[in-house]
ZATI-276356 format. One line per 10 residues: number of its first residue (from 1); their letters; for each residue x, y negated, z of C-alpha. Coordinates in pm, 1 decimal. Layout:
NUM = a = X Y Z  ... $
//
This chain:
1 = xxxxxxxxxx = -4689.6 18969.9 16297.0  -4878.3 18678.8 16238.1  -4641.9 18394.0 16364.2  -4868.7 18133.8 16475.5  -5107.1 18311.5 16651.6  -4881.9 18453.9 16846.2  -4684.2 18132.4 16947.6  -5096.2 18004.0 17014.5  -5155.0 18259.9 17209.9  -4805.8 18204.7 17438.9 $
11 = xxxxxxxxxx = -4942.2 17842.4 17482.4  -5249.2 17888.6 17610.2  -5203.9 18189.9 17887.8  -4851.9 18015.7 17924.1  -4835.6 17795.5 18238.8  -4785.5 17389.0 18168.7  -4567.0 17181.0 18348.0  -4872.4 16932.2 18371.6  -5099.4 17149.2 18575.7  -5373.3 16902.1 18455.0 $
21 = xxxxxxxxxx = -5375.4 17081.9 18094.4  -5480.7 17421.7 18226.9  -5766.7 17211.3 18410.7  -5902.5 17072.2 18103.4  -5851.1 17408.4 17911.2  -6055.7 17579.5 18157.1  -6306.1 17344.8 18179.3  -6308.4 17321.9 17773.6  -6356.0 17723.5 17778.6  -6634.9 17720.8 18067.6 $
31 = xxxxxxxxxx = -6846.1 17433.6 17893.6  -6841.9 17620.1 17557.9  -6926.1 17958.7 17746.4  -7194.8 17758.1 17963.4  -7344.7 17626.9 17595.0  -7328.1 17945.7 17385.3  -7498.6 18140.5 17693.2  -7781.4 17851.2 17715.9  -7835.8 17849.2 17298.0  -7845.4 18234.4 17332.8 $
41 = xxxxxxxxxx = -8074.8 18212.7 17608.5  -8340.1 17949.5 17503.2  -8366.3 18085.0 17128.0  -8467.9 18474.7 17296.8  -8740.8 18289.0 17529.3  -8804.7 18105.2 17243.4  -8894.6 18423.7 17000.1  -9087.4 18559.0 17282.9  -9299.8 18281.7 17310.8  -9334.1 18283.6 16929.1 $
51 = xxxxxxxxxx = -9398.4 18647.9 16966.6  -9668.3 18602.9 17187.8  -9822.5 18340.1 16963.9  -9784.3 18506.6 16682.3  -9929.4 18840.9 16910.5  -10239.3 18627.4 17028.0  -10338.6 18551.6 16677.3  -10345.1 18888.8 16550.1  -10644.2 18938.1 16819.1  -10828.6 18753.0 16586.9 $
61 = xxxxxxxxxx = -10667.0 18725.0 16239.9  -10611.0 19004.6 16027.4  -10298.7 19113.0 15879.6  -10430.2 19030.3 15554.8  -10757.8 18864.3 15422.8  -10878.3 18862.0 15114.2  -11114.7 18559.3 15000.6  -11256.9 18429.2 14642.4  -11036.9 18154.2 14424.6  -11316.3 17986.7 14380.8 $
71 = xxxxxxxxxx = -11640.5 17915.2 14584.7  -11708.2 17990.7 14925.8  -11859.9 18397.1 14842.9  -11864.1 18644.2 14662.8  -12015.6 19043.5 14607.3  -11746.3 19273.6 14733.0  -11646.1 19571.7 14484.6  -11766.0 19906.3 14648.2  -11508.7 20116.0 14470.3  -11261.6 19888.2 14596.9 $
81 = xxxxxxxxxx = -11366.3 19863.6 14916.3  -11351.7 20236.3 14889.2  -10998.5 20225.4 14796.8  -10894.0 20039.5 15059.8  -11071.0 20228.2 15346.7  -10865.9 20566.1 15167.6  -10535.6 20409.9 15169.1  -10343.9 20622.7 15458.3  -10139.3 20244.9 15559.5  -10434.6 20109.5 15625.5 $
91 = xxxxxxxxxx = -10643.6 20119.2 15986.8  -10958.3 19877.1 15935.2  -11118.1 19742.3 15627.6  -11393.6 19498.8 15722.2  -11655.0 19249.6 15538.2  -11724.1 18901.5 15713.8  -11917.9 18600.7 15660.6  -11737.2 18295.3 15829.7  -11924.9 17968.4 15855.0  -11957.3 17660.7 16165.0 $
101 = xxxxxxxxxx = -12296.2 17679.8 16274.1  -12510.3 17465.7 16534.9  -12582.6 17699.6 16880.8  -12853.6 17602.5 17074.6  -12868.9 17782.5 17441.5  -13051.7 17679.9 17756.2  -13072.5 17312.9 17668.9  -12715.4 17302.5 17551.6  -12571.3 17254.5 17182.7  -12246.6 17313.8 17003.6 $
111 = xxxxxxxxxx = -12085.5 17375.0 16738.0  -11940.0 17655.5 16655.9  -11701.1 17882.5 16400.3  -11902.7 18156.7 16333.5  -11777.7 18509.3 16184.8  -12024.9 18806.9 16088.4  -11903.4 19115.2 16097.1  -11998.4 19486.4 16040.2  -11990.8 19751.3 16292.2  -11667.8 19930.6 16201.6 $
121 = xxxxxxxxxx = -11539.8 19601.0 16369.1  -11582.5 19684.4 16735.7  -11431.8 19959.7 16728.5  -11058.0 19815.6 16528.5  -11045.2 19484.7 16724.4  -10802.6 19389.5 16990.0  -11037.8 19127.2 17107.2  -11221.8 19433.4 17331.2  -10935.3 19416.3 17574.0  -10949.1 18999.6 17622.1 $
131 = xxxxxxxxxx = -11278.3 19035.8 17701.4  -11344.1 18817.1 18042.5  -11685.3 18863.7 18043.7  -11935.3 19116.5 17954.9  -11839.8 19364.1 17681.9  -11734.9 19382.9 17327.8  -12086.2 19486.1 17178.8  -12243.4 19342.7 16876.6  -12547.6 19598.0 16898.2  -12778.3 19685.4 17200.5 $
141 = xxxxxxxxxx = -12994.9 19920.0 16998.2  -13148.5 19742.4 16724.4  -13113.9 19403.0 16907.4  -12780.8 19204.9 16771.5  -12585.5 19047.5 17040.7  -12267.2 18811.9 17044.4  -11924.4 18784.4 17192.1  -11826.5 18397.5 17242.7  -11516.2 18221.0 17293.8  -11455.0 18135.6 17663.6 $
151 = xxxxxxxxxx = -11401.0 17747.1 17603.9  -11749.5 17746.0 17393.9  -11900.3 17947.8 17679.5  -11847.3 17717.4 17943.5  -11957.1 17445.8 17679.8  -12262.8 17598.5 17648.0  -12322.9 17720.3 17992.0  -12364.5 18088.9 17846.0  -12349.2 18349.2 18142.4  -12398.5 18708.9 18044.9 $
161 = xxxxxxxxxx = -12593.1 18807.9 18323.1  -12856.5 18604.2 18186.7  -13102.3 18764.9 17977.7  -13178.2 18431.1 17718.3  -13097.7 18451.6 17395.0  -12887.2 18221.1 17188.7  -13010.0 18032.0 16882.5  -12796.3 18020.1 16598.1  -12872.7 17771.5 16351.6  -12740.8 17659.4 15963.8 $
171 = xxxxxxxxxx = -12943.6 17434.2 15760.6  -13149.4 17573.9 15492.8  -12989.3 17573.3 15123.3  -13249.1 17532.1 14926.5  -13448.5 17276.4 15125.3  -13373.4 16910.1 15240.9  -13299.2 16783.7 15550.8  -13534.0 16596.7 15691.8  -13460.0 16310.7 15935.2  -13799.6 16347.6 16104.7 $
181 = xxxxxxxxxx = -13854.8 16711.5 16196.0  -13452.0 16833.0 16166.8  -13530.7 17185.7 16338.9  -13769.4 17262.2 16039.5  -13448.4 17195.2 15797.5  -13269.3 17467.0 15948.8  -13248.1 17867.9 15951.9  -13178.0 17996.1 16272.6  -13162.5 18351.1 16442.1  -13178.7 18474.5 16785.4 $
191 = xxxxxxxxxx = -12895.3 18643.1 16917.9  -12789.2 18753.0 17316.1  -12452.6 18698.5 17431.2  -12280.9 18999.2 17566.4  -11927.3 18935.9 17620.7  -11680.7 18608.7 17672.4  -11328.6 18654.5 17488.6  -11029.9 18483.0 17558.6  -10747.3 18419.8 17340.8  -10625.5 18073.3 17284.2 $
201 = xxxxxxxxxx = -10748.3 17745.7 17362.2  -10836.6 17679.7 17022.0  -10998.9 18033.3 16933.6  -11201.8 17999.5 17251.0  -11291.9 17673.7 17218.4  -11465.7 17756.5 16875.0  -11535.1 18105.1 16814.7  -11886.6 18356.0 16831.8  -11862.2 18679.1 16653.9  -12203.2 18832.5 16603.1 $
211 = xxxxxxxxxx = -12360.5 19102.3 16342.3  -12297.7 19038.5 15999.2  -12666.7 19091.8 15894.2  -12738.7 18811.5 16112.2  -12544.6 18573.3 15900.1  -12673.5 18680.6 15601.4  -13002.9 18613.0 15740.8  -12918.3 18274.4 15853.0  -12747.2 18181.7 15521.2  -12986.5 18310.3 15272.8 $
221 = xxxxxxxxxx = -12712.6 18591.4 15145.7  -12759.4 18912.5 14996.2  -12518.5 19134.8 14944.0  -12249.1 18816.6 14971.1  -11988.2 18766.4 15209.8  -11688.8 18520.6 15180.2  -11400.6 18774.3 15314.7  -11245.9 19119.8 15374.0  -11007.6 19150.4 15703.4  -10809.5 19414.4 15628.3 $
231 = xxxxxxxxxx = -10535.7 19618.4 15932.6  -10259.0 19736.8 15837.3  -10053.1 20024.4 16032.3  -9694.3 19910.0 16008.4  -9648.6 19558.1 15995.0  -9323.8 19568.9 15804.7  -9526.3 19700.8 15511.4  -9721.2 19382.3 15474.7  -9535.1 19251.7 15164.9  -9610.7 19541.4 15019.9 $
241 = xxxxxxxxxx = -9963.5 19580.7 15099.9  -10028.1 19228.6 14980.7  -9897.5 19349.1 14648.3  -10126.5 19652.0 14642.3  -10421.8 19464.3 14717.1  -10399.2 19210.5 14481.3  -10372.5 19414.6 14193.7  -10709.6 19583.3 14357.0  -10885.5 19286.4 14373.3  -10724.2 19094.1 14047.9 $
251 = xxxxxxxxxx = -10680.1 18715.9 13954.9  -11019.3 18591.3 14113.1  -10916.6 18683.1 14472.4  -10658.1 18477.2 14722.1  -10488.6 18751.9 14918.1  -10312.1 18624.7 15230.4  -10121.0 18764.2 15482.9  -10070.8 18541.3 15858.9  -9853.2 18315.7 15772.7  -10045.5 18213.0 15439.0 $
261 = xxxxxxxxxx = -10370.2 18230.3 15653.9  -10226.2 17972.7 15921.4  -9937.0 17831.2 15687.4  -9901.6 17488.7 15901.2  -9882.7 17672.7 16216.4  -9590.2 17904.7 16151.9  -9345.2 17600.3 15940.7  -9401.3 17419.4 16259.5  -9292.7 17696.6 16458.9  -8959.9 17778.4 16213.7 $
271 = xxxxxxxxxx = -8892.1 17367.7 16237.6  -8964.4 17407.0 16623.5  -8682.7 17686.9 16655.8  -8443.8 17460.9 16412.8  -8488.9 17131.2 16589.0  -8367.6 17332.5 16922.6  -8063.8 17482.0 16739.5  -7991.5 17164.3 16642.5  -8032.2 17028.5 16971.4  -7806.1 17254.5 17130.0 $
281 = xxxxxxxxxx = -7522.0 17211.8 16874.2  -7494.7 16872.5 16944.3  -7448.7 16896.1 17314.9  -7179.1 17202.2 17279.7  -7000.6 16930.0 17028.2  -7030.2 16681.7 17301.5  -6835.5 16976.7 17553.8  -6588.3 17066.0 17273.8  -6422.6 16706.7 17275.7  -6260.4 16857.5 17595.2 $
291 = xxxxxxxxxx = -6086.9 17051.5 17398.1  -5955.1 16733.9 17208.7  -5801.8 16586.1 17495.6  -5665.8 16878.2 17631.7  -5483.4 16960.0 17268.8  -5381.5 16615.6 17270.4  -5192.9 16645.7 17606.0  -5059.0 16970.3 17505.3  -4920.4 16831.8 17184.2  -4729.2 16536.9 17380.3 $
301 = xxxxxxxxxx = -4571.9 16790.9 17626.5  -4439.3 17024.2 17342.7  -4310.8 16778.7 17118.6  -3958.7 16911.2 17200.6  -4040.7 17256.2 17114.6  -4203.5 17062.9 16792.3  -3876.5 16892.2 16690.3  -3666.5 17286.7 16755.3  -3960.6 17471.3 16493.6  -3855.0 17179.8 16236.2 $
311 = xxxxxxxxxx = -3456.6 17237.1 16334.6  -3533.1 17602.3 16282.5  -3749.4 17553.0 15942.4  -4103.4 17530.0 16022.9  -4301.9 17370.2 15769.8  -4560.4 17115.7 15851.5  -4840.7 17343.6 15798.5  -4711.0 17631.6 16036.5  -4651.6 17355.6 16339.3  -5007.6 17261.5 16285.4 $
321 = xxxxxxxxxx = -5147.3 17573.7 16232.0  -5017.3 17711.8 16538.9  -5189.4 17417.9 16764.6  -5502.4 17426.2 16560.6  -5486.3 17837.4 16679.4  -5464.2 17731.0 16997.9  -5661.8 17502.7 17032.6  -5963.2 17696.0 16833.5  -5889.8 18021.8 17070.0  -6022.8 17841.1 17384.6 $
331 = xxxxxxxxxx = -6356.4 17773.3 17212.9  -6353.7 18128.6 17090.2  -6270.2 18257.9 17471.0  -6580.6 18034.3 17626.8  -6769.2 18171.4 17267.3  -6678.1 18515.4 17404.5  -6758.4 18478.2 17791.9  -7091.6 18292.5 17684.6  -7210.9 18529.0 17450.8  -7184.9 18864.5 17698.9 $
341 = xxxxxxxxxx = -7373.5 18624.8 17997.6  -7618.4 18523.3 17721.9  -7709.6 18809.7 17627.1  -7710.7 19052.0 17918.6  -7920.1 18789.4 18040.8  -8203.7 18780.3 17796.9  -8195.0 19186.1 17831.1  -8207.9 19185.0 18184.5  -8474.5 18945.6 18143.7  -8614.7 19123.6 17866.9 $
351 = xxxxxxxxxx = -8603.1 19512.3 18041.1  -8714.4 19374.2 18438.1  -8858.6 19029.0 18376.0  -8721.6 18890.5 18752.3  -8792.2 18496.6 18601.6  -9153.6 18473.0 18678.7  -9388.6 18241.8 18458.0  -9550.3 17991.1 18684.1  -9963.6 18012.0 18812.5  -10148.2 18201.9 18550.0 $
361 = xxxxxxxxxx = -10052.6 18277.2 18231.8  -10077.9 18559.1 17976.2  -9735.6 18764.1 18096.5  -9628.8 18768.3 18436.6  -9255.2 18671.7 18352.3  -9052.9 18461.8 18078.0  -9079.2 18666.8 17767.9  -8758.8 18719.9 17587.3  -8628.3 18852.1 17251.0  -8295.6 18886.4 17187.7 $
371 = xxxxxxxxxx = -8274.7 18874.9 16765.4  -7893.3 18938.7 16610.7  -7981.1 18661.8 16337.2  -7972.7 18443.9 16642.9  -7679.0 18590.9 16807.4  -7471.8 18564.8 16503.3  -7591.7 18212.5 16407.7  -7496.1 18098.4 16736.6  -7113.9 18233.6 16714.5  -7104.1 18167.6 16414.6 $
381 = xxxxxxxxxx = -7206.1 17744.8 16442.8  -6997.0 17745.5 16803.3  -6649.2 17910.5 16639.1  -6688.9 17656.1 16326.0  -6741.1 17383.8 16582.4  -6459.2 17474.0 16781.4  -6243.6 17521.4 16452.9  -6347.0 17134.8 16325.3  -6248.8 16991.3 16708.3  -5948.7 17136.6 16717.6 $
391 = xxxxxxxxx = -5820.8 16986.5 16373.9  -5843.4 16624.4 16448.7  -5614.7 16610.5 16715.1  -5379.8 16808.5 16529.7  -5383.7 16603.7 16203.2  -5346.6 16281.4 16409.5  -5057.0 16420.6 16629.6  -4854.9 16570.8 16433.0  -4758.0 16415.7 16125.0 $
//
């Protein structure tokens, strides 16, 4: 039997003669239950949020790109290419040309981010079901057309009902720009909008996806383009895949996978999820120093039964131990309560969704995912806090 846990345990279901004690105790074990349940809680809504971030940008980013070292283009490999459209993990292999051009429509200019691509691409993008407008067609017969970004749309006062074209302009490379006559500087085609995407504020404030012969046109390319968007079918093979196509194309290629693609955006979203951890430590050490006073009060009221486990032979070490037990096994009782409300909440959250998100949003409810790492980070940084708070008053009390 292990002696001081069992005396711990006696102490704290036993009833005090200072009724007050039990008060604090419960209060202690509710507070740490109440902030275990919240940190479970806000990291799940947290990763769904991420999730749906992360989700949003796959619309538009691939799960890997390749791109040259150096300079802005460069001739693809056809046996590659072939390679890659072979390869039974992989869904969509496709060639772009990504440059900001100037858009010209109806009287209204812009500029925008835009991304040639070939015709395998509208039928292996997600962005066909955010369309808001129109349709997801790059080709109308032999006439090219363009999807646009909702944000750039309303910029521009493109309506797809209307039958005007859209002139897309980039300045010629081989020529000068001239201050007096600047349209005569500049390449431009004539494209018709036939669908408005939405996807993020920042996508759709920005982005036009047209025919990738049209932007060879307009930039004086050949056979260049300056990237291959590759989809993968199992995203846990991406490491791999990156690995694979790398050696494909060799050392002249950068081959990036999301979070090298938007590298800024996902550190801020691993500090984001840190910086709340951390916030939510602090206040559950804040409610822990109940558990100070109420060990505190509970050492005073059993200093007799102190001064019978020295007449008997306790060491030093065993009298604290068994208060530093005791006082530790509240936190771990509110750790306990706080992690079953925490997470049955996030999966009842997660399976029916009954917290709706306010006005209109992507998903109708709070999105939630519960993650173990999470679970077992947050017992694990509540017991060691519980473990620390328990210790001072011991180590000043009992001497």
């Amino acid at each position: 039997m292990n002696l001081p846990l069992f005396i711990a345990g006696r102490y704290l279901f036993a009833k005090k003669s200072h009724n007050v004690i039990n008060i604090i105790s419960a209060i202690s074990a509710i507070g740490m239950a109440v902030g275990t349940a919240a940190l479970v809680i806000i990291l799940s809504v947290y990763n769904g949020f991420d999730s749906l971030v992360k989700d949003t940008l796959g619309n538009i980013e691939p799960d890997i790109l390749v791109t040259p070292a150096e300079g802005k283009s460069f001739v693809p490999d056809g046996k590659v290419l072939d390679n890659l459209r072979d390869h039974p993990g992989i869904t969509g292999v496709c060639c772009v040309i990504q440059e900001n051009v100037f858009i010209d429509y109806e009287e209204h200019q812009g500029i925008a981010k835009a991304k040639g691509v070939e015709a395998s691409y509208e039928g292996n993008t997600p962005l066909s079901s955010h369309m808001v407008q129109g349709t997801f067609s790059l080709h109308k017969g032999d006439l090219p057309q363009m999807v646009v970004g909702s944000g750039l749309a309303y910029k521009l006062g493109i309506n797809t009902g209307f039958l005007s074209p859209a002139r897309v302009c980039y300045p010629v490379r081989d020529r000068k720009f001239s201050m007096a006559n600047p349209m005569a500087s500049l390449q431009s085609v004539k494209v018709r909008p036939s669908g408005v995407f939405s996807v993020n504020q920042q996508i759709d404030d920005e982005m036009v996806i047209l025919p990738i012969e049209q932007m060879r046109e307009l930039l004086g390319y050949d056979d260049e383009i300056t990237g291959v968007e590759i989809r993968i079918e199992d995203g846990r093979q991406t490491k791999a895949m990156v690995k694979e196509v790398e050696a494909l194309f060799g050392a002249g290629f950068k081959v990036a996978d999301r979070f090298r693609q938007n590298p800024s955006l996902y550190k801020m979203m691993i500090y984001e999820k840190a910086a709340i951890y951390a916030i939510l430590i602090f206040i559950i050490i804040i409610i822990a120093f109940n558990i100070f006073g109420s060990l505190t009060m509970l050492i005073i009221e059993k200093q007799d039964d102190i001064a019978t486990f020295r007449s008997m032979g306790a060491t030093q070490g065993l009298i604290r131990r068994i208060f530093t037990l005791e006082g530790w096994m509240i936190s771990l009782l509110g750790l306990s309560a706080g992690l079953v409300i925490g997470i049955g909440f996030a999966l009842l959250q997660q399976r029916f969704g009954f917290i709706k998100m306010p006005g209109s949003f992507l998903v109708s409810s709070y999105p939630v995912i519960l993650q173990w790492s999470d679970i077992v980070a947050t017992a694990a940084g509540v017991a060691l806090i519980g473990y620390l708070i328990a210790l001072i008053p011991v180590r000043k009390n009992i001497s």
